[in-house]
VOBA-1610 file (N, C-alpha, C; in pm, whole numbers, padded with zeros to 5 digits, always signed):
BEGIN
Unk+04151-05656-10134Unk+04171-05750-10023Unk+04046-05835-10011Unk+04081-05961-09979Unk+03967-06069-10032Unk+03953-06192-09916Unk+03860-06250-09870Unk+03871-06340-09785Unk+03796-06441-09855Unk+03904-06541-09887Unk+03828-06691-09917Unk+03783-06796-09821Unk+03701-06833-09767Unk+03733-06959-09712Unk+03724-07105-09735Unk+03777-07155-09690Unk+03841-07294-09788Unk+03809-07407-09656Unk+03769-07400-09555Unk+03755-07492-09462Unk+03689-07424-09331Unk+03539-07437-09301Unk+03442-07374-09188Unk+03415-07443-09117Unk+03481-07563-09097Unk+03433-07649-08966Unk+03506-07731-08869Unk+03493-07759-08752Unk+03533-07798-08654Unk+03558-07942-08649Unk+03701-07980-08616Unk+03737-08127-08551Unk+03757-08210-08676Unk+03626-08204-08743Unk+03695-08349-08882Unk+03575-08271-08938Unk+03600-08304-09102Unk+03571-08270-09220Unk+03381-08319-09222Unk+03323-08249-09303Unk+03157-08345-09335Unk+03139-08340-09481Unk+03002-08367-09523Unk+02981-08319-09658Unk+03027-08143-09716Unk+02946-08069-09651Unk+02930-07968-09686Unk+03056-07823-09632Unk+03130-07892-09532Unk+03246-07842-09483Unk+03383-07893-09450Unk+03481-07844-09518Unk+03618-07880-09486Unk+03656-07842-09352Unk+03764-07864-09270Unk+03810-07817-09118Unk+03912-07709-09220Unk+03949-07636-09084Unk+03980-07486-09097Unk+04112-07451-09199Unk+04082-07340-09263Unk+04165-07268-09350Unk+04055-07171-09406Unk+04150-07053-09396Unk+04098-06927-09524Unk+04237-06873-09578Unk+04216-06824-09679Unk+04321-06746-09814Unk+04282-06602-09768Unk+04352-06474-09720Unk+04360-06354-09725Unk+04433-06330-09883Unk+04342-06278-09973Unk+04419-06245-10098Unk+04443-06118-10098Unk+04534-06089-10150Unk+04596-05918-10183Unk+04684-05922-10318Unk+04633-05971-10374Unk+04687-05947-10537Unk+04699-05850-10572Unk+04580-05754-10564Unk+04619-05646-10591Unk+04723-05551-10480Unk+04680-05569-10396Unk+04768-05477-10322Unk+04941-05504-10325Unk+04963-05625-10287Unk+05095-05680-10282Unk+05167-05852-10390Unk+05046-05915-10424Unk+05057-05982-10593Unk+05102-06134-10435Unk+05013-06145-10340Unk+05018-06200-10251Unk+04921-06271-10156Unk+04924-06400-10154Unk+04797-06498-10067Unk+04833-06529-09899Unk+04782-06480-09821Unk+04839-06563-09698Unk+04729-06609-09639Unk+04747-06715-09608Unk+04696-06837-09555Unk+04725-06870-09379Unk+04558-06870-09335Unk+04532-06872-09203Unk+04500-07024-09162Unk+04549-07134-09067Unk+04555-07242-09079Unk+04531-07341-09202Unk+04551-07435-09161Unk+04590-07540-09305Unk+04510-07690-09270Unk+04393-07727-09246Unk+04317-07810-09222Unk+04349-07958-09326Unk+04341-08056-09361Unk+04336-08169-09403Unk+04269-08118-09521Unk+04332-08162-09641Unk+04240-08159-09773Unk+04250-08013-09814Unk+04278-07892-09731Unk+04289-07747-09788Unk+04342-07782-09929Unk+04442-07815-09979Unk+04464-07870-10101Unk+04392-07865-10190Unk+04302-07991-10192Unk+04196-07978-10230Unk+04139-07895-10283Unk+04069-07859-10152Unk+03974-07688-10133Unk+04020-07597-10222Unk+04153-07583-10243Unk+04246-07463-10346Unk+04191-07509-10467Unk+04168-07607-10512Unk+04156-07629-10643Unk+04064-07612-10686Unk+03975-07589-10598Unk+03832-07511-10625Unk+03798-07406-10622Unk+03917-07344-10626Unk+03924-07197-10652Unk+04027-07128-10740Unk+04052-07009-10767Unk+04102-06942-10838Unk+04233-06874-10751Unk+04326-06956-10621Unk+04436-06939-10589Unk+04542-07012-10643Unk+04635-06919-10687Unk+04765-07019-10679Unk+04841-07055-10611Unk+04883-07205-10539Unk+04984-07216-10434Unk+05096-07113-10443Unk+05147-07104-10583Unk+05302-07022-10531Unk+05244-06885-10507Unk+05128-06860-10501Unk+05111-06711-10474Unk+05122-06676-10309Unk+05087-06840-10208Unk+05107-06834-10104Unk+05217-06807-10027Unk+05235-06698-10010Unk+05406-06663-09923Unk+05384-06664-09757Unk+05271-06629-09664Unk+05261-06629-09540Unk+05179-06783-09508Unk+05197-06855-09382Unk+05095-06907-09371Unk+05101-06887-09190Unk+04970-06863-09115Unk+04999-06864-09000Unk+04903-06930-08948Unk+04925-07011-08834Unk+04866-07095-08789Unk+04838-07049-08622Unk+04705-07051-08627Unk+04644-07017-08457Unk+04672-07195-08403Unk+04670-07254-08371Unk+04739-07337-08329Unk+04741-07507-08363Unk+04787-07607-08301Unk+04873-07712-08322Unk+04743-07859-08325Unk+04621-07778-08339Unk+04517-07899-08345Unk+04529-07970-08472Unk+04495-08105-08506Unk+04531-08146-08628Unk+04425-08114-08725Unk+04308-08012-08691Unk+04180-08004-08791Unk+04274-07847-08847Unk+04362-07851-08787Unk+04408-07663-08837Unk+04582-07671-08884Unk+04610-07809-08871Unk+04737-07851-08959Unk+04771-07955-09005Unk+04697-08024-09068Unk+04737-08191-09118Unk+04731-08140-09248Unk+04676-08057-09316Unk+04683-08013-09483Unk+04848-07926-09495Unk+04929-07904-09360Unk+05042-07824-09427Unk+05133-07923-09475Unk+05183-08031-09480Unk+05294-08086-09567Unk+05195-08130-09730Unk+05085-08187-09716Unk+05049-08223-09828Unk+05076-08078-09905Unk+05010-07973-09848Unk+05011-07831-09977Unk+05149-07803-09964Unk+05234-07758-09894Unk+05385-07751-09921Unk+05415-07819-09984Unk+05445-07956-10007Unk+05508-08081-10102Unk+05445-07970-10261Unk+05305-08058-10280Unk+05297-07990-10387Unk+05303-07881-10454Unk+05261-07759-10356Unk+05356-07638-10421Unk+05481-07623-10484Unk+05598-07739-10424Unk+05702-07709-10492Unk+05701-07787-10613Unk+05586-07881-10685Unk+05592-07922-10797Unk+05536-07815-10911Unk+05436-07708-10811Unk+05415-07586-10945Unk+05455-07477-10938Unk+05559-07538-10952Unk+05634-07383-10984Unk+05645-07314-10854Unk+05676-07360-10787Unk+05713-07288-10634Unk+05852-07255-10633Unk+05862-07108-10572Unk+06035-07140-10612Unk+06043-07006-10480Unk+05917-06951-10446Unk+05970-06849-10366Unk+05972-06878-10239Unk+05992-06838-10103Unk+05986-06859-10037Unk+05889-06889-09916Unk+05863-06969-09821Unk+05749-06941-09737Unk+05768-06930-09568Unk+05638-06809-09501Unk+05680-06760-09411Unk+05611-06865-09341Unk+05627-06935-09218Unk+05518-07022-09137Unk+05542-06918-09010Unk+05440-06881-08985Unk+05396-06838-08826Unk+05332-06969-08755Unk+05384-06972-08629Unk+05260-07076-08552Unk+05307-07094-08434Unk+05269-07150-08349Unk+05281-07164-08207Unk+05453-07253-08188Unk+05479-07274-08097Unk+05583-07372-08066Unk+05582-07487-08143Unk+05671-07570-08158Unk+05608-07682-08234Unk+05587-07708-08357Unk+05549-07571-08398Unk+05568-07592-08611Unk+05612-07667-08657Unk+05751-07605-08608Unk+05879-07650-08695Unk+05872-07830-08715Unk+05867-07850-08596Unk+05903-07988-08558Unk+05802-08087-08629Unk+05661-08020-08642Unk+05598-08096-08730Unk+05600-08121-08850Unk+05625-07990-08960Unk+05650-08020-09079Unk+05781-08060-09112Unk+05894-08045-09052Unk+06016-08126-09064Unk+06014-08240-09061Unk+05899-08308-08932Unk+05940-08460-08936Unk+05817-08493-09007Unk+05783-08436-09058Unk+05651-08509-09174Unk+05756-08543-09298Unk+05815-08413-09326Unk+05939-08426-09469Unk+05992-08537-09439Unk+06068-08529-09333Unk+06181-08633-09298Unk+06098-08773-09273Unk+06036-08792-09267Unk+05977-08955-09287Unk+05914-08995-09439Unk+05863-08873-09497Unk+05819-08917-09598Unk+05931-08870-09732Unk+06091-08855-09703Unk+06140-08808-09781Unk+06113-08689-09857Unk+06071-08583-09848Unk+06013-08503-09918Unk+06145-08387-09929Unk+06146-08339-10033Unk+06236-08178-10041Unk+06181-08129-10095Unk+06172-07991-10087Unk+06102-07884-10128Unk+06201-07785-10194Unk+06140-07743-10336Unk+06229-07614-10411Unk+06273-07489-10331Unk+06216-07442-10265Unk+06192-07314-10197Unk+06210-07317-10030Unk+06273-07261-09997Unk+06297-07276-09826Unk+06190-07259-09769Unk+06165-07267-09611Unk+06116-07227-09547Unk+06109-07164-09398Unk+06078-07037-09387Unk+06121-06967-09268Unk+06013-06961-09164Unk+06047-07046-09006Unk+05992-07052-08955Unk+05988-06902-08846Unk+05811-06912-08787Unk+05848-06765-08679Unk+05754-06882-08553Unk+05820-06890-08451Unk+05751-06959-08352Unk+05724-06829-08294Unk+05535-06834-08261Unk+05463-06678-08189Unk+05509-06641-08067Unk+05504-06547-08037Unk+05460-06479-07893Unk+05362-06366-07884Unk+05283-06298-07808Unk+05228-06218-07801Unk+05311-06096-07895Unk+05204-05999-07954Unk+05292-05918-07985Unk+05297-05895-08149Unk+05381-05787-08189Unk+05400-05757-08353Unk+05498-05886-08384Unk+05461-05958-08470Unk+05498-06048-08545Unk+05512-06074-08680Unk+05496-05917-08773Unk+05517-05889-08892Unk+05514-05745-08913Unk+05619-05706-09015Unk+05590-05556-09017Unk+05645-05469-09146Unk+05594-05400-09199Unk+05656-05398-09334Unk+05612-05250-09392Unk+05640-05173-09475Unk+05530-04995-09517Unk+05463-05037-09535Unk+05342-05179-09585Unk+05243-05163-09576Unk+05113-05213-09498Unk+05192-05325-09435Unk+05115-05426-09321Unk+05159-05418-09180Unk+05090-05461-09112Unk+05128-05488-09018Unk+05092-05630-08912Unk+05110-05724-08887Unk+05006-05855-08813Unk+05036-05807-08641Unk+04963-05883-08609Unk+04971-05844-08427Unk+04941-06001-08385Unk+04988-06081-08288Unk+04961-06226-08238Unk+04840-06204-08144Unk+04798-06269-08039Unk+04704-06254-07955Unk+04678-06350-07880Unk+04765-06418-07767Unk+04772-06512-07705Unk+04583-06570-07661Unk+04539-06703-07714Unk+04375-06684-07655Unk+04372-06840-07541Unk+04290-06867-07535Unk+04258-06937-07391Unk+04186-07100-07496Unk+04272-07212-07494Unk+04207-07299-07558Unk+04273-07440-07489Unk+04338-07444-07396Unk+04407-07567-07352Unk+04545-07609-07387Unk+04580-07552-07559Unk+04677-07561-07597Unk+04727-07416-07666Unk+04812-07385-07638Unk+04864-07250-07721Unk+04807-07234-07811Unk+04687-07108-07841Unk+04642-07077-07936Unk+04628-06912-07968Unk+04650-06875-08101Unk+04703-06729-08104Unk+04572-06691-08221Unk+04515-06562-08150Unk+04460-06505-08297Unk+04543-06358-08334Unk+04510-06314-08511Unk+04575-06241-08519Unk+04534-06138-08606Unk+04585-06000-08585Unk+04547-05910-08597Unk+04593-05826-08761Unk+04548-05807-08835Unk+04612-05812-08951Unk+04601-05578-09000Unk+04682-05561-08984Unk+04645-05414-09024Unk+04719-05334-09110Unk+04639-05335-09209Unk+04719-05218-09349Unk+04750-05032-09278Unk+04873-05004-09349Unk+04893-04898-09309Unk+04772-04802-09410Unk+04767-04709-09318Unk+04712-04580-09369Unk+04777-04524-09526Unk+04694-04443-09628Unk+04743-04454-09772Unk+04760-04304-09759Unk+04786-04269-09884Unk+04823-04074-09905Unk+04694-04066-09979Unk+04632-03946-09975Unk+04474-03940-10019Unk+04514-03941-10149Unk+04398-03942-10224Unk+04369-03914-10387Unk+04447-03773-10407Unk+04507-03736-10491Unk+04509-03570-10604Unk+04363-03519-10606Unk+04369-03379-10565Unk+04251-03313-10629Unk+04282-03229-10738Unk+04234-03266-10831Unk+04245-03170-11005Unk+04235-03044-10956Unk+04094-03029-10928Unk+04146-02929-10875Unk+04233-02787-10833Unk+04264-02864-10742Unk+04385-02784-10656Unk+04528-02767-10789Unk+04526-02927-10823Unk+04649-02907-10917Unk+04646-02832-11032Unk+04518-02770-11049Unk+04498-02702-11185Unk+04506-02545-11127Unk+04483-02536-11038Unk+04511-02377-10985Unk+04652-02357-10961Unk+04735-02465-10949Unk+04873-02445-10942Unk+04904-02428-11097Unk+04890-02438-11187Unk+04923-02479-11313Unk+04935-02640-11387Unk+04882-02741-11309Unk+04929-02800-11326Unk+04829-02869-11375Unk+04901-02953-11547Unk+04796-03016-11631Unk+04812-03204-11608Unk+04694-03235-11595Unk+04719-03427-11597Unk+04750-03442-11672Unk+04872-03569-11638Unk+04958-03683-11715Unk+05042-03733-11609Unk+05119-03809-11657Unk+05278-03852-11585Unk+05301-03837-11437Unk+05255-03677-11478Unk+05388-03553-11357Unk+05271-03616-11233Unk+05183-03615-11221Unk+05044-03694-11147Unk+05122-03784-11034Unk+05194-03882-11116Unk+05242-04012-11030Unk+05344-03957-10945Unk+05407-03848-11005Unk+05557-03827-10948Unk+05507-03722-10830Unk+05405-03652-10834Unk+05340-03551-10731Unk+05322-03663-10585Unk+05273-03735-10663Unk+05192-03826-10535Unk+05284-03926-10487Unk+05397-03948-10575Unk+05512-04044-10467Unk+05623-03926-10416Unk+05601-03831-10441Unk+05737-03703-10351Unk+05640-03595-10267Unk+05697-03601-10123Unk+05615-03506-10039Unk+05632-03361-10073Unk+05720-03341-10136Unk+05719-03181-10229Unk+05843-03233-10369Unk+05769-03154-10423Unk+05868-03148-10527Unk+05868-02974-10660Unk+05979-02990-10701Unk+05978-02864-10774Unk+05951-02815-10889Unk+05909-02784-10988Unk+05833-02835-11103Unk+05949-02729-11228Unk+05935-02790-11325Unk+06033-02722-11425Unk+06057-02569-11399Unk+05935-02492-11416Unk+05909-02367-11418Unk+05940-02316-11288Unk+05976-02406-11187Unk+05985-02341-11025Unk+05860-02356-10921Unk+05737-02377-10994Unk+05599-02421-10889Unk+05676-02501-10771Unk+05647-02500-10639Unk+05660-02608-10557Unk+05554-02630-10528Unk+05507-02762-10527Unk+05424-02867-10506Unk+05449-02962-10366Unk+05357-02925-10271Unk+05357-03030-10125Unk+05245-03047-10148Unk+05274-03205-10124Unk+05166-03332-10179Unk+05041-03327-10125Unk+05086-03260-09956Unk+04955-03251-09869Unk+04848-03184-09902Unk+04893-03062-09992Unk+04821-02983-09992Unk+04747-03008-10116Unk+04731-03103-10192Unk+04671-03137-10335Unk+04616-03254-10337Unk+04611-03347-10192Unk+04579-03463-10189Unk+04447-03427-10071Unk+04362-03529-10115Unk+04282-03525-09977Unk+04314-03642-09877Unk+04245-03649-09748Unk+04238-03710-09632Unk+04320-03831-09646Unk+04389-03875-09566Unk+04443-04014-09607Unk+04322-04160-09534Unk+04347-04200-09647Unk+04295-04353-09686Unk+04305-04431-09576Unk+04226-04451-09469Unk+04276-04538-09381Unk+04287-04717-09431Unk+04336-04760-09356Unk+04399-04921-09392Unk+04271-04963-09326Unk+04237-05070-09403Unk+04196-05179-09339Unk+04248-05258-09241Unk+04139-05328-09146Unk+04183-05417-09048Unk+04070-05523-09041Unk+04145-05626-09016Unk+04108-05768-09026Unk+04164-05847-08887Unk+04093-05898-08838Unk+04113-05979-08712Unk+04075-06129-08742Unk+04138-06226-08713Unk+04133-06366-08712Unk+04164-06453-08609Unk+04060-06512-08526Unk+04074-06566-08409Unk+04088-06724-08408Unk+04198-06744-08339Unk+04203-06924-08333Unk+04109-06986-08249Unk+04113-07139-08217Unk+03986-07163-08137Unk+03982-07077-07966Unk+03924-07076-07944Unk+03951-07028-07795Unk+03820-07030-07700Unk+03812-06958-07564Unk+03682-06947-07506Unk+03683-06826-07496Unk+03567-06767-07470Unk+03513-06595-07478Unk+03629-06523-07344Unk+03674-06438-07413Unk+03777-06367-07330Unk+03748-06173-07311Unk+03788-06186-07184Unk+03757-06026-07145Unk+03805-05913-07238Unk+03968-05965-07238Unk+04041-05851-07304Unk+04062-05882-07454Unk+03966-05965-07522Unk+03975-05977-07664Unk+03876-05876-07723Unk+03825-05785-07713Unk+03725-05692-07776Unk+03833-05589-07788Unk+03925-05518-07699Unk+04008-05423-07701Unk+04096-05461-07840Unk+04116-05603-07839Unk+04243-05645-07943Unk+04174-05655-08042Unk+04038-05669-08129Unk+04016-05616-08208Unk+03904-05522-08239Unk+03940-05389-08174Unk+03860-05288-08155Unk+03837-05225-08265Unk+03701-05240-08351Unk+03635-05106-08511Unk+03757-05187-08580Unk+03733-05332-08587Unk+03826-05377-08712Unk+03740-05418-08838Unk+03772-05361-08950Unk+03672-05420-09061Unk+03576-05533-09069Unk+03664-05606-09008Unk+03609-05767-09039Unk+03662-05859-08902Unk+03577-05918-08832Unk+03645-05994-08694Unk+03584-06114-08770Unk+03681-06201-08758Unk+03677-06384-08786Unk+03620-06491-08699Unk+03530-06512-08596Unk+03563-06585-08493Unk+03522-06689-08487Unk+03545-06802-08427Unk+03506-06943-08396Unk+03373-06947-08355Unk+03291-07068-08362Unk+03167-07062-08296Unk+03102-07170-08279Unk+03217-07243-08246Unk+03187-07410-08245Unk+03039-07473-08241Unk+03013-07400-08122Unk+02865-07401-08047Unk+02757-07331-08105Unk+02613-07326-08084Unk+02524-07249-08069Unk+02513-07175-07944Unk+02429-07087-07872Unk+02413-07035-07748Unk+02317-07145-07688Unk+02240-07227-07692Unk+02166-07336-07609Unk+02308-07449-07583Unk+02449-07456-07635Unk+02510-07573-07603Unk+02614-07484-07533Unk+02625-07389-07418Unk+02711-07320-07398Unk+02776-07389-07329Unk+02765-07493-07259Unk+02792-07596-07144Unk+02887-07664-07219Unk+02904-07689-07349Unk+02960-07793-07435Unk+03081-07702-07494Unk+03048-07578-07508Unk+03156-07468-07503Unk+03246-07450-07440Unk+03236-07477-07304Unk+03324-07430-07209Unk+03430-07550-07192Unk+03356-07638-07141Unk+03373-07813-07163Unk+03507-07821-07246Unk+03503-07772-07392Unk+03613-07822-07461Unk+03664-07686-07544Unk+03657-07556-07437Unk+03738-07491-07433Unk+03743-07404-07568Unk+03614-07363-07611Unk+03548-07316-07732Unk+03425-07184-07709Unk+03423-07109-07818Unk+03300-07009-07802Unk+03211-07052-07875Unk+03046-07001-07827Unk+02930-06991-07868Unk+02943-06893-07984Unk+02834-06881-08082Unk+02825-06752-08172Unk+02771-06659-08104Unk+02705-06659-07947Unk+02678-06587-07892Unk+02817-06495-07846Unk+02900-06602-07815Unk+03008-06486-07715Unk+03083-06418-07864Unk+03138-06491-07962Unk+03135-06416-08041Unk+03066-06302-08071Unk+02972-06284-08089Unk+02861-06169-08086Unk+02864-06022-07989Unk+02868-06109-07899Unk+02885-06059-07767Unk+03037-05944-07797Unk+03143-06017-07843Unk+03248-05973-07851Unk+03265-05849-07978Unk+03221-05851-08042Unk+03156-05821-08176Unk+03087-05689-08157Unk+03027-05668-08087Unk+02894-05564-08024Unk+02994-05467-07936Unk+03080-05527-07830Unk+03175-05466-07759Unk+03283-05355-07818Unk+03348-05477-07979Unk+03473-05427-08008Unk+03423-05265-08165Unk+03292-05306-08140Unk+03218-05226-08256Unk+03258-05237-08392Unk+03292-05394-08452Unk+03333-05433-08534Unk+03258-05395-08610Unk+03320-05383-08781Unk+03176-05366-08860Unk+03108-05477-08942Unk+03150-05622-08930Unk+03107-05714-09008Unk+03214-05817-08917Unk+03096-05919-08852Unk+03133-06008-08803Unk+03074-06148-08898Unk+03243-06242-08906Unk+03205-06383-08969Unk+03212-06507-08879Unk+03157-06590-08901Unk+03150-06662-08759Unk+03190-06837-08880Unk+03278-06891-08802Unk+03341-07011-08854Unk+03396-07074-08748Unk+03382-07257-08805Unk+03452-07317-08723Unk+03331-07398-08639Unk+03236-07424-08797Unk+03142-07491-08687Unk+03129-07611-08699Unk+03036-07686-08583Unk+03053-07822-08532Unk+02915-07880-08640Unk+02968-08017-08652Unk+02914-08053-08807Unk+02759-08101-08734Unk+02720-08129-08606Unk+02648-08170-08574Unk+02482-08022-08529Unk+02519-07935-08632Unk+02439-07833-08691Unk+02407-07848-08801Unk+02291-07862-08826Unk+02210-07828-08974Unk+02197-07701-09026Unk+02228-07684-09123Unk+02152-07561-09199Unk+01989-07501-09131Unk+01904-07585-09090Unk+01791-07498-08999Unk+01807-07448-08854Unk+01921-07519-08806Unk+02011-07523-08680Unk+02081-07351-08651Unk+02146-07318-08799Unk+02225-07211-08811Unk+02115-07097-08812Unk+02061-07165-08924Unk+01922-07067-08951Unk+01876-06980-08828Unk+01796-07087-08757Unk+01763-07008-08630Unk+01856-06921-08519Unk+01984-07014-08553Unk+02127-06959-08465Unk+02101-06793-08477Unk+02124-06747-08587Unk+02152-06676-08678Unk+02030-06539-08626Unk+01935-06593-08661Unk+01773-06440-08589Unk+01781-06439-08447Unk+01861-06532-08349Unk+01897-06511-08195Unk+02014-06379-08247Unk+02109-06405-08287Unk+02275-06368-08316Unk+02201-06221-08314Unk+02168-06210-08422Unk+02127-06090-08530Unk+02052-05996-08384Unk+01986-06022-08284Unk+01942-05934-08152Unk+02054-05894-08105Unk+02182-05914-08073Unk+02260-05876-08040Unk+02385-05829-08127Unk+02435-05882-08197Unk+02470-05810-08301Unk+02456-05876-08490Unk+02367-05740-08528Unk+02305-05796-08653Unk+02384-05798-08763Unk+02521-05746-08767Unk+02612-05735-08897Unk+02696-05900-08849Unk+02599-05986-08875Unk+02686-06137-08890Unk+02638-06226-08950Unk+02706-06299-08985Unk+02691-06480-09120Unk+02758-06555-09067Unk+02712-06687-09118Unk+02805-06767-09023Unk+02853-06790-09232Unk+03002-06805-09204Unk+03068-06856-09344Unk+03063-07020-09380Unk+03040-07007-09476Unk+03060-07165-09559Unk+03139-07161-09620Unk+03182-07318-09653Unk+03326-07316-09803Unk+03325-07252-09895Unk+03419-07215-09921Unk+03428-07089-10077Unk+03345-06964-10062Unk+03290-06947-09960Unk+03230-06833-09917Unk+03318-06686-09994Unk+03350-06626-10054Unk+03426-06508-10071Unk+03387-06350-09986Unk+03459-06276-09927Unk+03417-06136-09850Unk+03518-06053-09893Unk+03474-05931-09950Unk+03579-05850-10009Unk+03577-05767-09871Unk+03682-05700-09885Unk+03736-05592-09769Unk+03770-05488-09840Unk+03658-05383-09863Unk+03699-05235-09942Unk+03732-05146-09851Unk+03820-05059-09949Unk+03873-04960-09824Unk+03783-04788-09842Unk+03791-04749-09709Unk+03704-04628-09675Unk+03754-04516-09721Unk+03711-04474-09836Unk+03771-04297-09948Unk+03662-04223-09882Unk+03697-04088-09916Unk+03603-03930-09916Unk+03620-03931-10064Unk+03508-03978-10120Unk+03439-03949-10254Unk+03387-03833-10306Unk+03405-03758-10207Unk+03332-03645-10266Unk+03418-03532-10364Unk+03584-03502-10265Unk+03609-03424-10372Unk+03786-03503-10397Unk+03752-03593-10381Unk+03910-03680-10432Unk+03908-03811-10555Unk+03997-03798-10611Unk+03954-03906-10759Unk+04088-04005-10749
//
């Protein structure tokens, strides 16, 4: 599980930053890209990387600003010229629909592959054996949702071990142990999985916040999540300019961060009228309050590994 980002900044585009989009990759896990807003030029941005549009099947959108959806008809259109043929999910506030329809419908456009709209509400908004998303209604002037992304829990590793005191030699029979919660073995051994596997694998969790202002009950919603995403339009000296247009500091981020006992906070979504010595300093304030944070740049990559007991599971 992989976090690209493809667009870190606020309102309109600069040199060094596109407006908002990141790629959640899971190739390996599910042979699958989903895509968290769609900024102007994301397009682009893809091509500077190693995603493939048709690999994109989700896209969800925290909400209806045009720095976080003017890139969805351009990348839809062209997806269906490469080879797009599967389907795509759009999450997003009210309103989706209506935009990329009448973008098609004026500019003639058809697309190979349908598309299934989910207009949000608070709440589970995806669900499947191995994922799960959660919405998160946030405070921005206009309907804006962040969202909660959580892999189910795995079946631990085989311990040799154990399976060798049963009789049992590696190969094959391995795979078939570990996808049946008991099973019976030629000779009559019964085999329960529990008892040959160690601890289960907890899932990762990933939180991704749309724009918003610092909120009470947002630390609970992403409480000890791997990775929290959040906006940070501001520095903490422009907090006044925060509130104003309905945005967080990297402070309240932080703030939020420290609360929810996240373990790696990324901070995006910033205002172009920051320099690199700007962040710099941002950054040794941040780090006093909570020190597991970066602010992300374009193409930035963050892997999301998952937490094993190494010691006696393979």
């Amino acid at each position: 599980m992989e976090l690209t980002f493809l667009g870190t900044g606020s309102g309109v585009p600069s040199k060094i930053r596109n407006v908002s989009s990141m790629a959640l990759q899971m190739l390996q896990e599910r042979d699958e890209v989903w895509l968290f807003d769609c900024g102007e030029a994301t397009q682009h941005q893809i091509m500077h990387t190693t995603i493939k549009p048709r690999k994109i099947t989700k896209i969800f959108i925290t909400h209806l600003h045009g720095d976080h959806i003017f890139g969805l008809p351009g990348l839809l259109s062209s997806r269906s010229f490469q080879d797009g043929t599967t389907p795509v999910h759009i999450y997003g506030p009210q309103g989706i629909k209506a935009f990329v329809e009448t973008s098609f419908s004026v500019s003639s456009t058809q697309l190979k592959y349908p598309i299934y709209y989910h207009e949000l509400t608070e709440g589970l908004v995806f669900d499947d054996e191995q994922i799960s998303v959660d919405a998160k209604k946030l405070a921005h002037g206009v309907p804006s949702y962040g969202f909660l992304i959580r892999e189910k829990d795995q079946i631990g590793r085989l311990i040799p071990e154990k399976l060798k005191k049963k009789g049992v030699k590696p190969g094959p029979i391995y795979q078939d142990i570990k996808a049946n919660e008991r099973m019976t073995l030629s000779d009559g051994t019964v085999i329960i999985r529990d008892e040959v596997t160690g601890p289960p694998i907890p899932g990762r969790k990933v939180a991704i916040m749309g724009d918003t202002l610092p909120k009470s009950d947002l630390a609970d919603f992403v409480k000890e999540v791997d990775v929290l995403i959040h906006e940070a339009t501001f520095t903490h000296q422009d907090k006044e300019l925060a509130q104003q247009y309905n945005h967080s500091t990297s402070e309240d981020a932080a703030k939020i961060a420290k609360q929810a006992q996240v373990e790696q906070l990324l901070l995006t979504h910033i205002s172009s009228r920051y320099h690199s010595k700007d962040l710099e300093q941002e950054l040794k304030h941040i780090k006093t309050i909570f020190n597991e944070t970066l602010f992300a740049f374009d193409f930035d990559n963050y892997t999301i590994d998952r937490k094993e007991d190494h010691h006696e599971s393979v």
